[in-house]
C-alpha positions in Angstrom: 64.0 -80.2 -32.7 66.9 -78.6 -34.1 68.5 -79.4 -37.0 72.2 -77.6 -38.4 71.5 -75.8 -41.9 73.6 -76.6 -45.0 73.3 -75.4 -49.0 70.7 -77.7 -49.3 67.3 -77.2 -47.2 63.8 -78.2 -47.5 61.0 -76.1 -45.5 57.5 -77.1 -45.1 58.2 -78.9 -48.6 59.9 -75.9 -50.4 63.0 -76.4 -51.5 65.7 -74.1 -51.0 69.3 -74.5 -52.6 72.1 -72.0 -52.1 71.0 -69.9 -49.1 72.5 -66.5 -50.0 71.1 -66.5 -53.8 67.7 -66.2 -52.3 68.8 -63.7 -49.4 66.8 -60.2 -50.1 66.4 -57.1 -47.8 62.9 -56.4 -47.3 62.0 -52.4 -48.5 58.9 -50.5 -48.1 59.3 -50.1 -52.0 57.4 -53.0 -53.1 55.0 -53.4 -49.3 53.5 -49.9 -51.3 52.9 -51.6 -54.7 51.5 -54.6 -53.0 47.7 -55.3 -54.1 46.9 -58.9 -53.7 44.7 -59.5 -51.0 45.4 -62.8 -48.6 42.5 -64.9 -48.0 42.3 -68.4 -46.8 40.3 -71.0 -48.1 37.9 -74.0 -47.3 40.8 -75.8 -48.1 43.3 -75.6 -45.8 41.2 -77.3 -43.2 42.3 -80.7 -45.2 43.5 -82.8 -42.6 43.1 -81.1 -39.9 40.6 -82.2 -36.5 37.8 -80.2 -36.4 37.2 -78.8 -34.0 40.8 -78.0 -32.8 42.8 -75.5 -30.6 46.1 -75.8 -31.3 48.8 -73.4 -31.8 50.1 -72.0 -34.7 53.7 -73.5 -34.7 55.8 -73.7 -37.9 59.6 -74.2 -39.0 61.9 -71.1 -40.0 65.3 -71.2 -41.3 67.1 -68.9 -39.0 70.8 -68.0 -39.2 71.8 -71.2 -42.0 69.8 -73.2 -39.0 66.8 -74.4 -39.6 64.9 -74.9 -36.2 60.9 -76.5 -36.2 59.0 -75.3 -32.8 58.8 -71.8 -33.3 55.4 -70.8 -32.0 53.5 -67.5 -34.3 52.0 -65.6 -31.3 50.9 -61.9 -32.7 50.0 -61.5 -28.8 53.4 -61.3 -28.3 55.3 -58.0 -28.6 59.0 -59.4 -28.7 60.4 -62.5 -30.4 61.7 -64.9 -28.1 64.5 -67.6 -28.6 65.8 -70.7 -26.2 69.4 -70.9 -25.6 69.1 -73.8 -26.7 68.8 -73.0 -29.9 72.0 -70.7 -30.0 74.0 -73.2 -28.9 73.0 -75.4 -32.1 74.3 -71.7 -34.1 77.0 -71.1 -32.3 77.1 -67.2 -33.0 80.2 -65.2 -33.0 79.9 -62.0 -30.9 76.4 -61.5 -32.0 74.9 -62.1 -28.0 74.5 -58.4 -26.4 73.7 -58.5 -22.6 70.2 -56.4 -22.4 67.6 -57.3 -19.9 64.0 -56.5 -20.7 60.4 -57.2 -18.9 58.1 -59.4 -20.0 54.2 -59.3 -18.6 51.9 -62.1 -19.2 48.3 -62.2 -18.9 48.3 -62.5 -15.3 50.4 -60.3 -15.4 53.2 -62.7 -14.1 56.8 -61.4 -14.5 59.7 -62.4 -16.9 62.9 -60.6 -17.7 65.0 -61.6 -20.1 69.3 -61.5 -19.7 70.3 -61.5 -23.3 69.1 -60.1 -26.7 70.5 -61.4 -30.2 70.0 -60.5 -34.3 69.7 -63.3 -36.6 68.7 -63.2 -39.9 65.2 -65.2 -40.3 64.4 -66.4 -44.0 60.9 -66.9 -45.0 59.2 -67.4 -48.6 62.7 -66.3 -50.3 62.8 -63.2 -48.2 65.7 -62.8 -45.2 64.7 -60.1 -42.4 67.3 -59.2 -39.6 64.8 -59.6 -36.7 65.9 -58.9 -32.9 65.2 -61.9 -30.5 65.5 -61.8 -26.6 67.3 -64.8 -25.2 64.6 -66.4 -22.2 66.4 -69.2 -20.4 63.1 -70.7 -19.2 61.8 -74.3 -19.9 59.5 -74.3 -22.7 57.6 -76.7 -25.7 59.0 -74.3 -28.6 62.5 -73.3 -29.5 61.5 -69.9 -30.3 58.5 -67.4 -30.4 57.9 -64.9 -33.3 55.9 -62.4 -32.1 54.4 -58.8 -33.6 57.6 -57.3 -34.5 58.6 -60.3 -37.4 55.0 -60.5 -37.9 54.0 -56.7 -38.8 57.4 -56.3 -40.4 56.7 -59.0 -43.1 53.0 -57.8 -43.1 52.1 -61.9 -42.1 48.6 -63.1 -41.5 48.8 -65.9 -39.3 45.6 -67.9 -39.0 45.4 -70.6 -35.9 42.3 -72.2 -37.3 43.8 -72.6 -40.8 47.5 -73.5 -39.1 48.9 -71.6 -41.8 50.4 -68.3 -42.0 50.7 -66.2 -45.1 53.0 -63.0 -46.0 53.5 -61.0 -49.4 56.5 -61.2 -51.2 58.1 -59.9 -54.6 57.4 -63.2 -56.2 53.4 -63.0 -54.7 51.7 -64.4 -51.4 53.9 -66.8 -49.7 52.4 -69.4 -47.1 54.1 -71.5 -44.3 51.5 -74.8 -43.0 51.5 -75.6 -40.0 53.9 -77.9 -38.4 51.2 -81.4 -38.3 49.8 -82.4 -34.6 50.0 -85.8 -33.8 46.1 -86.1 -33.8 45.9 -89.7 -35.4 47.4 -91.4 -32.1 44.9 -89.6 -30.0 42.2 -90.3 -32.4 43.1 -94.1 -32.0 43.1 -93.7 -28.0 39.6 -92.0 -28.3 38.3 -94.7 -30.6 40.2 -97.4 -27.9 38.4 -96.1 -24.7 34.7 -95.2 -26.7 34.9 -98.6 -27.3 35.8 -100.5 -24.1 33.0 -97.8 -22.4 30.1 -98.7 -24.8 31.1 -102.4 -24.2 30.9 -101.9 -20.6 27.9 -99.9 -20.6 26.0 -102.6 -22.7 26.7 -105.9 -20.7 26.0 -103.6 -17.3 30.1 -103.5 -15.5 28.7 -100.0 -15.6 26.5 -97.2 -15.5 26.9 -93.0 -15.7 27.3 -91.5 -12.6 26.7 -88.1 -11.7 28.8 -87.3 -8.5 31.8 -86.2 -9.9 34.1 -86.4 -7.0 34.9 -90.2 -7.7 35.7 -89.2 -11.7 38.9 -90.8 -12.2 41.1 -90.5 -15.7 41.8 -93.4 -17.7 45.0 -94.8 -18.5 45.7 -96.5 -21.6 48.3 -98.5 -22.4 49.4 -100.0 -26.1 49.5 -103.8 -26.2 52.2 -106.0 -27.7 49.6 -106.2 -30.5 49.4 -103.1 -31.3 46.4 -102.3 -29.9 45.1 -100.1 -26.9 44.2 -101.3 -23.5 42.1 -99.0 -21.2 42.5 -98.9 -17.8 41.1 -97.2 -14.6 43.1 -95.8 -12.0 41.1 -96.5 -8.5 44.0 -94.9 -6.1 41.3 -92.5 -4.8 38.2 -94.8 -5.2 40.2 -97.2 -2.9 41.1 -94.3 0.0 37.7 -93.9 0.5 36.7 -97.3 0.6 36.7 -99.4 3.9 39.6 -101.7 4.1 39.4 -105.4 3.9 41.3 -106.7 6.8 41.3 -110.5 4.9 44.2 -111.5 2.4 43.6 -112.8 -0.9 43.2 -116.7 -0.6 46.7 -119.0 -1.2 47.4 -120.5 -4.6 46.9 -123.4 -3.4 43.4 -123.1 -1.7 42.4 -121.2 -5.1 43.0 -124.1 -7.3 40.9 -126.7 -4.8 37.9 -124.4 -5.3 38.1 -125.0 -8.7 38.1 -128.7 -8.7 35.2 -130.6 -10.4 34.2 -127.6 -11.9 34.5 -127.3 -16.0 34.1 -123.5 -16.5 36.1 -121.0 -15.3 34.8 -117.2 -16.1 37.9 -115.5 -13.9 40.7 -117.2 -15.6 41.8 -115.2 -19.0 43.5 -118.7 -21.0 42.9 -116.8 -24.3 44.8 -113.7 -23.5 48.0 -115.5 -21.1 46.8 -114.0 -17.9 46.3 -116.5 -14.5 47.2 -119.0 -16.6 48.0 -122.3 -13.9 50.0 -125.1 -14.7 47.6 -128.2 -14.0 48.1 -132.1 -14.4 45.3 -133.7 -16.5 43.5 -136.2 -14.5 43.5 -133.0 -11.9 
């Protein structure tokens, strides 16, 4: 998601007013003089799933822009940008045609067309960095790899989702962007549930042949709540086909005549629900 910059800004909860009072060029001067040491504590693990494996993705103001979906990779030896993402900054004359090659780890083959500089502004500190223009479909707007990274002598950390830098002013961090880990959690809690009810009354047992493991679908009820279902397209290929049709309406509601209970009927939840006269 990309929203248009203005005076007025908030990043990762930091407020930032006039863009161009905080603009500063980033010198060797005081990376020389720099003597805190970054650490990360217990701390940042506060609300976050443990154990996870996410990303480290984050939100940058780049160009008076601020864009959310920019992926840290320090395996990455060139920043990368969506065109997408240009369009919502409409640079003038900035866009130089330059095609480079990009190898991934199986050592598949991308080439960029395009390469751009924009000014990226993190913890008060604005650094011209060069980004290559990748039309390619992708999760994240943009990828800041090892040359932003090493020139703002960052630490990104994965595991703590947080990713600190020195500064003039002292060590700057940048959280995270959150993972929508409380839905999922929900789902999980929704489908342990409905298994260890299943297990328990017997509509099931573990299996060990793993060719008939099918995923579960769940779907959210009008009340809110989850409903967890089993898709059986494969489980019903390999079974034998019955050749008999389901029974009429009709011939369904005379099997049920003088009989008080009926276990297949749903009443409570609105499902099979038949409209019946009373002396019937």
């Amino acid at each position: 998601m990309i929203v248009g910059g203005g005076d007025d800004s908030a990043i990762n909860h930091v407020k930032f007013t006039t863009t161009h009072k905080l603009k500063r060029t980033i010198t060797h001067k005081w990376f020389d003089d720099f003597e805190d040491s970054i650490a990360f504590d217990k701390f940042y693990t506060d609300g976050l799933s443990l154990p996870h494996y996410d990303a480290l993705v984050i939100t940058l103001r780049i160009a008076d822009t601020v864009v959310k979906r920019i992926m840290v990779d320090d395996g990455s030896g060139a920043c990368i940008i969506h065109p997408r993402v240009l369009m919502q900054m409409r640079p003038k004359d900035k866009i130089i045609p330059r095609c480079i090659t990009l190898t991934g780890f199986n050592n598949a083959v991308e080439r960029t067309s395009r390469e751009i500089s924009l000014p990226v502004l993190a913890g008060g500190v604005t650094l011209e960095t060069i980004f290559h223009v990748m039309n390619q479909e992708t999760a994240y707007n943009a990828i800041i790899g090892r040359p932003w990274i090493y020139a703002m002598r960052a630490v990104p950390s994965s595991f703590y989702q947080v990713i600190k830098f020195p500064t003039p002013w002292g060590i700057f961090s940048i959280r995270g962007e959150p993972h929508k880990k409380e839905i999922q959690r929900s789902i999980n809690e929704a489908v342990s549930e409905e298994v260890d009810k299943l297990l328990a009354n017997g509509s099931i047992r573990e299996s060990k042949y793993s060719q008939w493991v099918a995923n579960v679908v769940v779907v959210k009820k009008k009340n809110g709540k989850w409903r967890m279902c089993v898709d059986f397209t494969d489980l019903n290929k390999a079974c034998p086909k019955d050749s008999f049709p389901l029974p009429y309406i009709d011939q369904l509601i005379d099997a049920t005549a003088r009989h008080e209970l009926l276990s297949f009927l749903d009443a409570y939840s609105g499902y099979s629900q038949i409209m019946t006269a009373e002396e019937d």
